[in-house]
TINUTI-733649 format. One record per residue (C-alpha): residue number from 1; residue in three letters; x, y, z. Coordinates in steps of 0.25 Angstrom, whole numbers, plus 2048, in hexadecimal, padded with zeros to 3 digits. Each point is the difference from the previous one (the first is absolute). Layout:
<pts>
seq; type; east; north; up
NUM; ALA; X; Y; Z
...
</pts>
This chain:
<pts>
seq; type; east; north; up
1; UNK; 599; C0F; E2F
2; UNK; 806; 7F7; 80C
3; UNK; 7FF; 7F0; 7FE
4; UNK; 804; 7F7; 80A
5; UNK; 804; 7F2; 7FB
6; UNK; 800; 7F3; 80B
7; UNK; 807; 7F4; 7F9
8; UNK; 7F8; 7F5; 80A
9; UNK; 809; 7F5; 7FC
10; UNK; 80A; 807; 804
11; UNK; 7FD; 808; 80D
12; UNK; 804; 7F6; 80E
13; UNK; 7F8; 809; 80A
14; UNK; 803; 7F2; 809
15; UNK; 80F; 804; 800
16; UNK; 7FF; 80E; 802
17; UNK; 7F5; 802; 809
18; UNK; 7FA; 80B; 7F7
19; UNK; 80C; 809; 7FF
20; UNK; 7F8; 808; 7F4
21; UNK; 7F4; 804; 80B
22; UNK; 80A; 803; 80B
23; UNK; 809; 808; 7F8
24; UNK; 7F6; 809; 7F8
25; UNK; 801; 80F; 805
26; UNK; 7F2; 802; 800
27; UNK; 7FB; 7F4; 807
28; UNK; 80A; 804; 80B
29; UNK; 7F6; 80E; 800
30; UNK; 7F5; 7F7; 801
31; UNK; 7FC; 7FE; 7F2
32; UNK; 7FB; 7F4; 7FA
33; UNK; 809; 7FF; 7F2
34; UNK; 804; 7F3; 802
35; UNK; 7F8; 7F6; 805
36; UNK; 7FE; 7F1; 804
37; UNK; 7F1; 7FB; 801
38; UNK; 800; 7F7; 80A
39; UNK; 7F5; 7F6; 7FB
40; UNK; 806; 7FD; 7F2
41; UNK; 805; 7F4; 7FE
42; UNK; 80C; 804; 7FB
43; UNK; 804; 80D; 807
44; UNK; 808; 809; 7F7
45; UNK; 801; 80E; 804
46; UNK; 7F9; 809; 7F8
47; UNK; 805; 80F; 7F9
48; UNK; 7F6; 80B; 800
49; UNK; 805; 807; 7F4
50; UNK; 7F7; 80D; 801
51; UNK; 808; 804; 80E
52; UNK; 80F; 7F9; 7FD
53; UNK; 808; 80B; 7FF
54; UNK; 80A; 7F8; 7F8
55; UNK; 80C; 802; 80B
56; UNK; 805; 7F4; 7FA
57; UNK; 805; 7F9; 80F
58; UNK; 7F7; 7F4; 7FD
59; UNK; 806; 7FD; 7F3
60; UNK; 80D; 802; 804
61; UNK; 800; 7F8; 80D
62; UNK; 7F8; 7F5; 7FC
63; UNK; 809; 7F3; 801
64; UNK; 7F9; 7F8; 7F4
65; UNK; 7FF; 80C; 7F9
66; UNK; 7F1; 7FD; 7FD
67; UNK; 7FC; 811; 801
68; UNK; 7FF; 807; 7F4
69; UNK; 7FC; 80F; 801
70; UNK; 800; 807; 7F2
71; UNK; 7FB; 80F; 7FB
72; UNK; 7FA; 800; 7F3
73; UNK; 7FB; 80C; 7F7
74; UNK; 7F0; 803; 803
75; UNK; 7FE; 801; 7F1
76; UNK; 803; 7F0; 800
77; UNK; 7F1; 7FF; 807
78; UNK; 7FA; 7F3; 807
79; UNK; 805; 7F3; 7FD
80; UNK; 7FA; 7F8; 7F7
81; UNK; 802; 7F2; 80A
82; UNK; 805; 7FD; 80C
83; UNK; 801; 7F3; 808
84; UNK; 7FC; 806; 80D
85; UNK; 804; 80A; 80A
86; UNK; 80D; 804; 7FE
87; UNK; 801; 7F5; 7F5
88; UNK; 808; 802; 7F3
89; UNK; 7F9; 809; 7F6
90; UNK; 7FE; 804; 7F0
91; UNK; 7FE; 80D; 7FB
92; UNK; 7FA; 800; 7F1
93; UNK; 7FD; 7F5; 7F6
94; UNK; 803; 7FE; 7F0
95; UNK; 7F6; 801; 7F6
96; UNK; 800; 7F5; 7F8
97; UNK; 800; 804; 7F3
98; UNK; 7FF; 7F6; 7F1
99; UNK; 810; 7FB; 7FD
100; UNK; 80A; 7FD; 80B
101; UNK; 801; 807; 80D
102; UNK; 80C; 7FC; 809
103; UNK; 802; 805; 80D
104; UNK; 80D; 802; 807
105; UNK; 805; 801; 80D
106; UNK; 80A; 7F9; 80B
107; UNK; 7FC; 7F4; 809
108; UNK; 7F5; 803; 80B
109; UNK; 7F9; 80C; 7FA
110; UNK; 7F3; 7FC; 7FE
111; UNK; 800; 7F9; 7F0
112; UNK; 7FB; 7F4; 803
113; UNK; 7F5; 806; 809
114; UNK; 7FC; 80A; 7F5
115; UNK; 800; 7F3; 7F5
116; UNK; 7F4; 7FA; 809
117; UNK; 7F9; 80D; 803
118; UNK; 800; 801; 7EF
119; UNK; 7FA; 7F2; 7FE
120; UNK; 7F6; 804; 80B
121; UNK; 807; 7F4; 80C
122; UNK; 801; 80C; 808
123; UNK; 7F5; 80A; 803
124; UNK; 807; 80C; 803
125; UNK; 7FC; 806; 80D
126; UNK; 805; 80E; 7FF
127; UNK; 805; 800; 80C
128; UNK; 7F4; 7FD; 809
129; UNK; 805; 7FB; 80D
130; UNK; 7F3; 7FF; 808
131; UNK; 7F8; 7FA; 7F3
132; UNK; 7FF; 7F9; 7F4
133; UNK; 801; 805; 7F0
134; UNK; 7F5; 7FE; 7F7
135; UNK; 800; 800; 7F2
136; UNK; 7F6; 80D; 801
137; UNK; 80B; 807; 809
138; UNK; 80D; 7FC; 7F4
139; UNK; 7F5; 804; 7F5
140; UNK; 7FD; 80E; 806
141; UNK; 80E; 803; 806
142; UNK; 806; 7FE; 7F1
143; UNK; 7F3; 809; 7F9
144; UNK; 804; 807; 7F3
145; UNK; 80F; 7F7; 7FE
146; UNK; 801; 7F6; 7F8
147; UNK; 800; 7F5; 80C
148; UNK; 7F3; 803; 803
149; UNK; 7FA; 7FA; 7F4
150; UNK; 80B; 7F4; 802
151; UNK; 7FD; 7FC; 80E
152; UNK; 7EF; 802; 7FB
153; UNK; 804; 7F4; 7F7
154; UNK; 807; 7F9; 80B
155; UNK; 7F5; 802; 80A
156; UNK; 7F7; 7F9; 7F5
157; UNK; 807; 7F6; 7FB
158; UNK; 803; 805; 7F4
159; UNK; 80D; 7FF; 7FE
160; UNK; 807; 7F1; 7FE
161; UNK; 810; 7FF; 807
162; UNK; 80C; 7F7; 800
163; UNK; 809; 802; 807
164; UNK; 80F; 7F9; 804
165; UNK; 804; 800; 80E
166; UNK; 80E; 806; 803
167; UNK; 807; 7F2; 809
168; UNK; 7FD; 7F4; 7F4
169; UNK; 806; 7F8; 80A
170; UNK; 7F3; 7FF; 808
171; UNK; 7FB; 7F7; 7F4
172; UNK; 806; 7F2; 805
173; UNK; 7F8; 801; 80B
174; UNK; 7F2; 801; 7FC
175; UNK; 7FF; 7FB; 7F3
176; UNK; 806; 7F0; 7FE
177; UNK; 801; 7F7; 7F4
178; UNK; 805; 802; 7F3
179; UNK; 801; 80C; 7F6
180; UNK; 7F7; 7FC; 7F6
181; UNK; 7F4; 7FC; 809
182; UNK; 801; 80D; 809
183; UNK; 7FE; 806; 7F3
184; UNK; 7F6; 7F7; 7FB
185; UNK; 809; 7FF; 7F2
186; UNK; 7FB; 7F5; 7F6
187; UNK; 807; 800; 7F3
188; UNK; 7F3; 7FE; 7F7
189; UNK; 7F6; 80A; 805
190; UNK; 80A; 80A; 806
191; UNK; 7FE; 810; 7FD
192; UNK; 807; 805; 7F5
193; UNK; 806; 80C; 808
194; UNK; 802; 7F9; 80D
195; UNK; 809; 7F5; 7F7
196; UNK; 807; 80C; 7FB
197; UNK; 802; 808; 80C
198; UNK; 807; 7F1; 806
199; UNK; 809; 801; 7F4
200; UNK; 803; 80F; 802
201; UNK; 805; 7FF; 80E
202; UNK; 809; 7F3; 7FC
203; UNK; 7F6; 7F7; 80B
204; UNK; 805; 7F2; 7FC
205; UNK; 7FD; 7FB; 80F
206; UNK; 7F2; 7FB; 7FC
207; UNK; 804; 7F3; 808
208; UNK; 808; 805; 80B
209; UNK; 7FA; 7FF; 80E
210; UNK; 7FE; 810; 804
211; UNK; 807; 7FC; 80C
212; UNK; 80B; 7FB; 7FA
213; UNK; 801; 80D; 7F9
214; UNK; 80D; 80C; 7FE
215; UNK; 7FC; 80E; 804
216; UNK; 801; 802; 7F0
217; UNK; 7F7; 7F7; 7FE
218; UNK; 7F6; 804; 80C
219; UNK; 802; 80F; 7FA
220; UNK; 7FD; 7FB; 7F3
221; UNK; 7F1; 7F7; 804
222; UNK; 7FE; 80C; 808
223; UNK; 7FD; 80B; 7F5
224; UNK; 7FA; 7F4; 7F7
225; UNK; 7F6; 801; 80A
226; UNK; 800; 80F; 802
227; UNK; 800; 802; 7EF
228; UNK; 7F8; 7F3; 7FC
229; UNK; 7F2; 807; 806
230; UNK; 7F7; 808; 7F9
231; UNK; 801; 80D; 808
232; UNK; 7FF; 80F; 7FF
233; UNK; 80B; 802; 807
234; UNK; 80E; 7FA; 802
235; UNK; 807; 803; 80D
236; UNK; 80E; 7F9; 803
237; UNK; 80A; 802; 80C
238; UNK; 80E; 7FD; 7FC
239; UNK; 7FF; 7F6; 7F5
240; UNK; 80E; 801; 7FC
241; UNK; 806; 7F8; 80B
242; UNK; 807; 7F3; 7FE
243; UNK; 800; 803; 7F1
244; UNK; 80B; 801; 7F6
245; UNK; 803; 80D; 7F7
246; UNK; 7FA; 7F8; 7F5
247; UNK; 7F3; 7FB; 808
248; UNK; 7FE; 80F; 803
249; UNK; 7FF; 803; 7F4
250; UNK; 7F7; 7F6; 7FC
251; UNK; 7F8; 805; 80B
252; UNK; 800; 80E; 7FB
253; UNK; 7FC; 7FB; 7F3
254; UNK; 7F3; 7F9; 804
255; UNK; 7FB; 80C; 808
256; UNK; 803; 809; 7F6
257; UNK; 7F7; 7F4; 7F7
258; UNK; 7F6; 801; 80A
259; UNK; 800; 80F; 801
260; UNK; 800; 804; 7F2
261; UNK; 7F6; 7F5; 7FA
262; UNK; 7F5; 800; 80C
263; UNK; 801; 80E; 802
264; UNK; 802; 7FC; 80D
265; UNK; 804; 807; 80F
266; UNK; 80D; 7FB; 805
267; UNK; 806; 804; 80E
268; UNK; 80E; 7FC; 803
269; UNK; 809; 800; 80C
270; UNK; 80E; 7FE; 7FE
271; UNK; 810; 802; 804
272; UNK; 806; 7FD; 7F4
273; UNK; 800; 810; 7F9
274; UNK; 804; 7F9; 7F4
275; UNK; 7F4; 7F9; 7FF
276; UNK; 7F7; 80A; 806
277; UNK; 806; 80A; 7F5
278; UNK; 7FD; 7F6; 7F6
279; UNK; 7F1; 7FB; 803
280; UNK; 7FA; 80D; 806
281; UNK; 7F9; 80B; 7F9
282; UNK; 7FF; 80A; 80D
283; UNK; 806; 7FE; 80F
284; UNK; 7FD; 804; 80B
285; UNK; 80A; 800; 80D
286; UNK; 7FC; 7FE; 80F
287; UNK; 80B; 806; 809
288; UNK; 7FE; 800; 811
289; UNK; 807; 7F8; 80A
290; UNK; 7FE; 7F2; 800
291; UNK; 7F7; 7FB; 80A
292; UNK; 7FB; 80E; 804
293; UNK; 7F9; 806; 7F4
294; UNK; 800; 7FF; 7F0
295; UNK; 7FC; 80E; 7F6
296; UNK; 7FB; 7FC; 7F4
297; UNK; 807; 80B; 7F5
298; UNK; 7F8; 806; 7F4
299; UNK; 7FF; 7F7; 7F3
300; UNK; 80D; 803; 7F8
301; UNK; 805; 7FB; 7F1
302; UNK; 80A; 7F5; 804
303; UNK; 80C; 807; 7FC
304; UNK; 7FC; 80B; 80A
305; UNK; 7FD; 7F6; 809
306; UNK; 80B; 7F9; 802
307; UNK; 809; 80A; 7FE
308; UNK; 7FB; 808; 80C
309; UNK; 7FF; 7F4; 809
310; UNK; 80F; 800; 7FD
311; UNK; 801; 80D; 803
312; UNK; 7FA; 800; 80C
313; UNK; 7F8; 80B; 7FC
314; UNK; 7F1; 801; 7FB
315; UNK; 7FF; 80E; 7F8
316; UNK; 7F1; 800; 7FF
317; UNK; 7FF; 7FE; 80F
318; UNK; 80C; 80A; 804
319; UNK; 804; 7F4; 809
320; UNK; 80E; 7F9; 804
321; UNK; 800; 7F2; 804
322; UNK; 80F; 7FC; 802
323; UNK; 80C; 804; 7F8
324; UNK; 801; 7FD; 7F3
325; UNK; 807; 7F4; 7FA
326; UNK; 809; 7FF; 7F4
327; UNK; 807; 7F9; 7F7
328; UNK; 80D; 801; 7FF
329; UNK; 801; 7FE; 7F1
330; UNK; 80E; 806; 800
331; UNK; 807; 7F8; 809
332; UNK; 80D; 7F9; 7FD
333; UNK; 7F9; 7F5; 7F8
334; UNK; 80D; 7FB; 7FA
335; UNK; 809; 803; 80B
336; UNK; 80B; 7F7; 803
337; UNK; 7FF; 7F7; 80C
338; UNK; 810; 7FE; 803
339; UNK; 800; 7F5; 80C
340; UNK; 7FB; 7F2; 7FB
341; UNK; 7F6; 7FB; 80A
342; UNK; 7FC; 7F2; 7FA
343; UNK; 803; 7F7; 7F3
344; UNK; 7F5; 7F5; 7FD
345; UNK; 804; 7F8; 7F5
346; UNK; 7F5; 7FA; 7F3
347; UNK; 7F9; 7F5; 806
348; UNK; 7F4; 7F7; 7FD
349; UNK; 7F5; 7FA; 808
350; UNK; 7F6; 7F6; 7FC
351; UNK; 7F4; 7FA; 805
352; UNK; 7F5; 7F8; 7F9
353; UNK; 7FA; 80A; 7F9
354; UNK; 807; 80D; 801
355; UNK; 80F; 801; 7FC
356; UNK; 806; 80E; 803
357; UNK; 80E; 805; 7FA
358; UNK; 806; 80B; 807
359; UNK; 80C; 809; 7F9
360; UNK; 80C; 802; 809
361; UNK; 7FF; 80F; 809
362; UNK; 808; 808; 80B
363; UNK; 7FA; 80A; 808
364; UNK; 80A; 80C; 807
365; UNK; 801; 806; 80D
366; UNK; 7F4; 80C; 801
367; UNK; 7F9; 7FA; 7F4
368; UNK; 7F1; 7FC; 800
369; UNK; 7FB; 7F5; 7F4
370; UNK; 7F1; 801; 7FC
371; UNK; 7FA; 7F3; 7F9
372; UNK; 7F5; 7FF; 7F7
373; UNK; 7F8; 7F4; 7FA
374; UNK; 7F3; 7F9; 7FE
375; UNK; 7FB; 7F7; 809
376; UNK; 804; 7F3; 801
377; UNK; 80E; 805; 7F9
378; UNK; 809; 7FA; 80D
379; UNK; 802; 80E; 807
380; UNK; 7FE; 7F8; 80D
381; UNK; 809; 7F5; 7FC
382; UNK; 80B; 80A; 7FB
383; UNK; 7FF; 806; 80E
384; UNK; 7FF; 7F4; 808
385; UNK; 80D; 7FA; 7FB
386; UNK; 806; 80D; 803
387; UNK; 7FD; 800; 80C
388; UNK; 803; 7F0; 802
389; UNK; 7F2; 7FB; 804
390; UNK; 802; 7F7; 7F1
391; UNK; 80A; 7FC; 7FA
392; UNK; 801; 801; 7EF
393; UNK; 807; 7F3; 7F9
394; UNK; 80C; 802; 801
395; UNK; 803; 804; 80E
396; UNK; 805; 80B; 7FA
397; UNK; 7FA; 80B; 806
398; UNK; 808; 804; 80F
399; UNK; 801; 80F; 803
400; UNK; 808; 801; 80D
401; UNK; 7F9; 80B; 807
402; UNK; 7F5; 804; 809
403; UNK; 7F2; 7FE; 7F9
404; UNK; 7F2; 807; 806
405; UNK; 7F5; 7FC; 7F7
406; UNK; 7F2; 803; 801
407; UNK; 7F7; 7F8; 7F9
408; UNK; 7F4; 802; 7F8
409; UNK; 7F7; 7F9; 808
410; UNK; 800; 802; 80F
411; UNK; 801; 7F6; 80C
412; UNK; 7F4; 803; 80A
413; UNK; 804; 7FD; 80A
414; UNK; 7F8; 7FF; 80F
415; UNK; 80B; 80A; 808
416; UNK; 7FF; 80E; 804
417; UNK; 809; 80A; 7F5
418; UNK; 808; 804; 80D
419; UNK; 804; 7F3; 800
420; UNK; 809; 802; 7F3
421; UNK; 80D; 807; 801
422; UNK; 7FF; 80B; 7FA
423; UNK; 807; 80D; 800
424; UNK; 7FC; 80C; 806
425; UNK; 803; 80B; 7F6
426; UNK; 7F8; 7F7; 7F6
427; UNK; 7F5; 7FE; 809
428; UNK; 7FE; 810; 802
429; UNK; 804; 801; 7F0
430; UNK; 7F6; 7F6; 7FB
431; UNK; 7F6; 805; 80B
432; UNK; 7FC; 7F2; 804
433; UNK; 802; 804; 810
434; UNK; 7EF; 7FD; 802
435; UNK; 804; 7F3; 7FA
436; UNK; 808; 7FC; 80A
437; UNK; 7F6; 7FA; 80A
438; UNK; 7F9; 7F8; 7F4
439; UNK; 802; 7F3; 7FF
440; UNK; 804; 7FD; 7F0
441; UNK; 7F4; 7F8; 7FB
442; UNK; 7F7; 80C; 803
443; UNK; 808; 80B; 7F8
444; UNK; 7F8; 806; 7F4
445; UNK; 808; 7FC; 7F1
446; UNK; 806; 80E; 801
447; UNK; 804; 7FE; 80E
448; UNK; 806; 7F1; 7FE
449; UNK; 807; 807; 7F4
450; UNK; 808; 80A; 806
451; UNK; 804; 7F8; 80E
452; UNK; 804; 7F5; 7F5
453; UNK; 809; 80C; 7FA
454; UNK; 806; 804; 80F
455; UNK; 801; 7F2; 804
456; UNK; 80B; 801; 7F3
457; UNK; 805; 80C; 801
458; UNK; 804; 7FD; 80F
459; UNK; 808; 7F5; 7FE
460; UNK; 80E; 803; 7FE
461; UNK; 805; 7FC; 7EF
462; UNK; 807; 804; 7F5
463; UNK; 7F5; 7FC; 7F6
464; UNK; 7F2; 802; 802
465; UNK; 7F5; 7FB; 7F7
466; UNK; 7F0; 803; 7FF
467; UNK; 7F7; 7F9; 7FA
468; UNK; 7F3; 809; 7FC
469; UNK; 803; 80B; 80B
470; UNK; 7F5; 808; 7FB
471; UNK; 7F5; 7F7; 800
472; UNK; 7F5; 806; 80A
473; UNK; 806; 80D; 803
474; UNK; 7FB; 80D; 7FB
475; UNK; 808; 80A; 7F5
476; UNK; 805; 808; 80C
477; UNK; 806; 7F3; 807
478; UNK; 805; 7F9; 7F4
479; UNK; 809; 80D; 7FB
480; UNK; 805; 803; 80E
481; UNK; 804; 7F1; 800
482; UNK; 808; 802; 7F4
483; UNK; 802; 80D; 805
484; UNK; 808; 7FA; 80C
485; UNK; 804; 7F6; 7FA
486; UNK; 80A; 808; 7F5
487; UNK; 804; 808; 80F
488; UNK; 804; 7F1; 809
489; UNK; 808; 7FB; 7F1
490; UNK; 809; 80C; 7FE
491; UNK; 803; 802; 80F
492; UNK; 802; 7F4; 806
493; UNK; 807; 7FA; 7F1
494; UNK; 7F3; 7F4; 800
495; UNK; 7FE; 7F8; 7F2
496; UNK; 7F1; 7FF; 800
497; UNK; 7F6; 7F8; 7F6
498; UNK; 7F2; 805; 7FC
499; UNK; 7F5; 7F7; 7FB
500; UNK; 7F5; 808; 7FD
501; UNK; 7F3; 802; 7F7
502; UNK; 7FE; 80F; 802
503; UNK; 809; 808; 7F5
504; UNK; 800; 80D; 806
505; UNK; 806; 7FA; 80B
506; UNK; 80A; 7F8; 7F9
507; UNK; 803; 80C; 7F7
508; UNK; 802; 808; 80D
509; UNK; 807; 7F7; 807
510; UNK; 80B; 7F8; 7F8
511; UNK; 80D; 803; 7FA
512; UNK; 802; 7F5; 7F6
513; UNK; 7F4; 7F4; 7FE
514; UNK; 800; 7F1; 7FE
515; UNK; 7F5; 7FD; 7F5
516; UNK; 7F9; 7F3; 801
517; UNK; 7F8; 7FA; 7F2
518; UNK; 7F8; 7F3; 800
519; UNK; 7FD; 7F7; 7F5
520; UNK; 7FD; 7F1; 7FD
521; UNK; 808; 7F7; 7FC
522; UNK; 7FC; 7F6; 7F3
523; UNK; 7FB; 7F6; 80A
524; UNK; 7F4; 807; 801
525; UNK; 7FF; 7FC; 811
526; UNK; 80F; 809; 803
527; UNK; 801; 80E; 804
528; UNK; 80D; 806; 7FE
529; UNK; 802; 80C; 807
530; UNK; 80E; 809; 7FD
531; UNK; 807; 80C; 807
532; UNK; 808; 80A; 7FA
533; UNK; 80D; 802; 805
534; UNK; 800; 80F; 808
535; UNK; 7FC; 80B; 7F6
536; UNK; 800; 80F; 804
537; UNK; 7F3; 804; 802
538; UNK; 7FB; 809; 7F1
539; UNK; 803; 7F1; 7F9
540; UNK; 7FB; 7F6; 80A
541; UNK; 7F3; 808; 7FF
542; UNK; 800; 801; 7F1
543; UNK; 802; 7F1; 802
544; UNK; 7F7; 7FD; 809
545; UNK; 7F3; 80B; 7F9
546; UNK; 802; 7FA; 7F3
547; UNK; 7FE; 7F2; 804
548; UNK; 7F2; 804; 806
549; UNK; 7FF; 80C; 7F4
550; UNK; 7FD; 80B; 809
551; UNK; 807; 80E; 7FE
552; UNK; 803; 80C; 80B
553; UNK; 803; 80C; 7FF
554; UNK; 805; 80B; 80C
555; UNK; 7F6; 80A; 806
556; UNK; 808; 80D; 800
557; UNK; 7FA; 805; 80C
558; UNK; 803; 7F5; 809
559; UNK; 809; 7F7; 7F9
560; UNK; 7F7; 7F4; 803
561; UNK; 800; 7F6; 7F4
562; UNK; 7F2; 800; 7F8
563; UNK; 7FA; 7F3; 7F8
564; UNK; 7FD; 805; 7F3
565; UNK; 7F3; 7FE; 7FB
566; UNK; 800; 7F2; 7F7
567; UNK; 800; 805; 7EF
568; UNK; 800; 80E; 807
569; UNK; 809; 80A; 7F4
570; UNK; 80B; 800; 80A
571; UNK; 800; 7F1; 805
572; UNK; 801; 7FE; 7F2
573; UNK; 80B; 80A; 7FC
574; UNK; 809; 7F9; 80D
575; UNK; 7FE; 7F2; 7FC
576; UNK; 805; 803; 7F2
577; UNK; 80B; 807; 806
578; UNK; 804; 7F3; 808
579; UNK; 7FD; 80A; 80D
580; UNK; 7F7; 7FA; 809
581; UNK; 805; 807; 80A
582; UNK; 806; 80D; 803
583; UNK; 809; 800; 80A
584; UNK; 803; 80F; 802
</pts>
C-alpha cells in the first residue's frame, strides 16, 4: 500500500511554480498523478495514490520538503482517520480497558488526535475523502471487536469523559479571575473528595489570579479539572510537564487512587517512561513519521511495552521502527575528569521569602552535571548566578568564562528562526531546517524547545547550561538530546549543566549530580532551599530518591531505570538497604 503525505503548511507552490506537477514522470506521459484544481481557493497540488509509482523525484526535489511518499504493509488495512487528501493518517486504535492505559510514541504521531477520537471530539472518518462518517459507519466498521460496543456507547451518550488537554498554557487565556472561583471552592459546603484531591496535588493557589499562574501551577489546575469530574473515563495528555519528581509522584498516586477505588478507566499520554512505567497497566506504542502517518501497535503489558519501544522493535507486529536505544549503564560513571574547567565557591542568596544556600563545586573539561530538585528549590537562581544574570550576596560568585544558558522559560519573540544565528550542523542535527522560515512566536512547545536548545548550542562557550531541555519533546528527542549532548561535552572539552525533571534522562545523561532539598525555615513565611555540593551520580540519586521515598531498580533488558511500585516487596527490601537507587 502507497501513501502520499502533503504537509499544506509547508508546501509554497507560489515559490516553485508547481515543481512537484512538472517534474512527475507520469504527468510528463500525460497522466494526471499530481494535480492542481483550479477553483479551490487554496490550490494545493493533489497526489493520486493509486497510480504514483513511488519514483520518489517529487519527494526528493521539493524545496520545502512538504512530499512525503511512503510503502506500507497491505495487512496494515485502511486508515482509521485521515484529515483530507493526502492528509496525515492513523492506522488502528487502543482499546480501553478498566486500570491505566498509557500510550507512547514521539511528537507528531497522531496521540493527541487518538485521545479526542476516544472521548468521542473526533468522529473518526475512516478515511472517507468524498463524504462524511457516521456513527452507523464506526459501529459496523468495528463489529465483533471490543470498540464496537465502545463507540455504541459513544454514539448514545452513554459514556461521561474528562479529559486534559496537552498545552495547559492555553488556560490564561480563556479563563480569568482567581483559582478558587473558577473552581467554585467554598470552604463550608466544598466536596469532601474535591477538598481532598486540592490537598493531594499541593493546590495552595486557591487566590492567585490563573493568569498569574507558573506552568506548575497551570499543570497542576489542569488535572484538578480533568480528575475532579465524575467520569467513566479519564484521558490525559502529558500531565507531567512543568512538575517536579516529587509532584509526579503525587500525580501517580491520585490516578492510582482513582483507578483502584472507582474502578475506573484511565488513558494516559506521556514522555516521562518513568512515570509511564509507573502509573500504566498496559501500553501501547504509536510509530510512523511525524506529520505523515501514526500506526497504533497491539495492546502490550507495560514492561513489553516500553521495552520494545526502546528497542525499536514490535515482536507481535514483526515490525522495526528505528534503531533501538540503550542505556549505557556501564559507562565510566566514576571516571576521572583530569582538566579543571570551573570552581564556584558556597554562596548565599536571599530574597524575602526564599533564602537558598548552595555548597561550593567544580565542573571539568568534558564533564556534564545533572541537577535535581523540587520546585521552588532555587535551581533557576543557582543557574542564573552562574551564569551572571543575578548576583548572590556576597558578590562572590564570578566564573571567567564564556556562559550559553538556555532558560526554562522561552522568550517568544515576533522574528522568523532564520533570523537567529545559528549553526548549520545543529540545524540539520536537531532537524529544525522547516523552522527556519517560521517566525518564533508561531513555533509549537516542541519546536520552541529545540530552536531554544540550537540557539545555545550555536553560540560559542565553555559552559553551557539548560534549564528543563526535555520539556515538550518526545522519548526519542529527549535521549538523542542527551545523547548528543555526552557526544559535543567529550569532544569539544564543554562543562555543561542539566536542570531537568525527567530521571531517565538525568540518569542517561549526567556524570555526577548536584541535588537540591527544600524546607522551611522556623518563621513559618521562609523557604530555604539547599544544593549539595557535586556528587557522583549512584549517591546524588540515592539523595535525591530518598527525599521523595521512591526506589528504582535497573531493567535488564534495556538498562532503563524502573520506579518500584510504593510498599512493593522489592521497594521495601531497597529502602531497608538504603538503596533507593541502583546505579549498575
Amino acid at each position: 500500500m502507497r501513501i502520499a503525505v502533503l504537509n499544506k503548511d509547508k508546501c509554497k507552490y507560489k515559490d516553485c511554480n508547481y515543481l512537484c506537477v512538472r517534474l512527475c514522470p507520469m504527468n510528463k506521459r500525460g497522466g494526471k498523478t499530481i494535480v492542481v484544481n483550479p477553483e479551490s481557493q487554496n490550490p494545493k497540488p493533489e497526489i493520486n495514490e493509486v497510480i504514483c509509482t513511488g519514483c520518489g523525484i517529487c519527494t526528493n526535489r521539493c524545496p520545502a520538503k512538504a512530499i512525503h511518499i511512503i510503502n506500507l504493509p497491505d495487512e496494515i488495512g485502511t486508515p482509521i482517520h485521515q484529515y483530507g487528501k493526502n492528509g496525515f493518517r492513523i492506522f488502528n486504535l487502543p482499546s480501553p480497558k478498566k486500570g491505566v492505559v498509557g500510550i507512547v510514541g514521539k511528537n507528531g504521531i497522531g496521540k493527541s488526535t487518538t485521545l479526542k477520537i476516544l472521548s468521542g471530539q473526533i468522529i473518526p472518518n475512516l478515511s472517507y475523502i468524498d463524504k462524511e462518517a457516521n456513527w452507523g459507519d464506526i459501529i459496523k466498521y468495528f463489529k465483533g471487536k471490543e470498540l464496537q460496543k465502545f463507540f455504541l456507547k459513544i454514539s448514545k451518550n452513554e459514556l461521561n469523559f474528562s479529559y486534559k488537554p496537552q498545552f495547559v498554557e492555553g488556560i490564561r487565556k480563556i479563563v480569568k479571575g482567581k483559582v478558587r472561583d473558577v473552581i467554585k471552592y467554598n470552604h463550608k459546603n466544598f466536596d469532601a473528595q474535591k477538598r481532598n484531591l486540592l490537598h493531594e496535588l499541593n493546590i495552595n493557589f486557591l487566590d492567585n489570579n490563573v493568569e498569574e499562574l507558573s506552568g506548575g501551577e497551570l499543570q497542576k489546575l489542569a488535572i484538578y479539572g480533568c480528575l475532579s469530574k465524575d467520569a467513566d473515563i479519564y484521558l490525559l495528555d502529558e500531565p507531567s510537564s512543568y512538575l517536579d519528581v516529587e509532584e509526579r509522584l503525587n500525580l501517580a498516586k491520585v490516578i492510582s487512587g482513582i483507578n483502584g477505588v472507582q474502578d475506573k478507566f484511565i488513558i494516559l499520554v506521556e514522555h516521562d517512561l518513568a512515570l509511564l512505567d509507573y502509573l500504566s497497566d498496559y501500553i501501547y506504542v504509536i510509530f510512523g513519521k511525524s506529520g505523515a502517518y501514526g500506526i497504533i501497535s497491539n495492546i502490550k503489558s507495560t514492561r513489553i511495552g516500553i521495552n520494545e519501544y526502546l528497542d525499536g522493535f514490535l515482536k507481535a507486529e514483526n515490525m522495526r521502527f528505528r534503531n533501538s536505544i540503550k542505556f549505557e549503564v556501564i559507562r565510566a560513571r566514576n571516571r576521572k575528569f583530569p582538566f579543571l574547567l570551573a570552581k564556584y565557591p558556597s554562596f548565599t542568596k536571599s530574597y524575602e521569602h526564599f533564602k537558598l544556600a548552595v555548597d561550593g563545586g567544580e565542573i571539568y573539561k568534558g564533564q556534564i552535571v545533572g541537577v535535581l530538585g523540587k520546585n521552588a528549590s532555587g535551581k533557576t537562581t543557582f543557574i542564573k548566578i552562574l551564569v551572571g544574570a543575578e548576583k548572590d550576596d556576597t558578590n562572590k560568585v564570578d566564573i571567567h568564562l564564556k556562559i550559553s544558558y538556555k532558560p526554562q522559560y522561552i522568550s517568544v519573540m515576533d522574528m522568523k528562526v532564520r533570523q537567529l544565528n545559528l549553526k548549520d550542523e545543529l540545524i540539520e542535527k536537531f532537524s529544525i531546517k522547516d523552522l527556519l522560515e517560521k517566525n518564533i512566536d508561531e513555533l509549537s512547545g516542541g519546536e520552541l524547545q529545540k530552536v531554544a536548545i540550537v540557539d545555545c548550542l550555536s553560540k560559542d562557550a565553555d559552559i553551557y547550561l539548560f534549564d528543563e531541555p526535555s520539556a515538550y519533546l518526545d522519548v526519542e528527542e529527549r535521549l538523542n538530546l542527551a545523547k548528543f549532548l555526552r557526544s559535543f561535552a567529550g569532544e569539544k572539552e564543554k562543562g555543561i549543566f542539566v536542570i531537568d525533571h525527567d530521571i531517565l534522562f538525568i540518569d542517561y545523561i549526567s556524570d555526577a549530580l548536584i541535588v537540591f532539598e527544600r524546607k522551611k525555615d522556623d518563621a513559618p513565611s521562609i523557604v530555604e532551599g539547599h544544593a549539595s555540593s557535586i556528587l557522583n551520580v549512584r549517591d546524588g540519586m540515592n539523595k535525591f530518591l530518598k527525599s521523595v521515598g521512591i526506589t528504582f531498580r535497573r531493567e535488564p533488558e534495556t538498562g532503563r531505570p524502573r520506579a518500584n511500585k510504593c510498599d512493593s516487596v522489592i521497594d521495601r527490601g531497597q529502602k531497608e538497604k538504603g538503596e533507593y537507587y541502583y546505579a549498575d
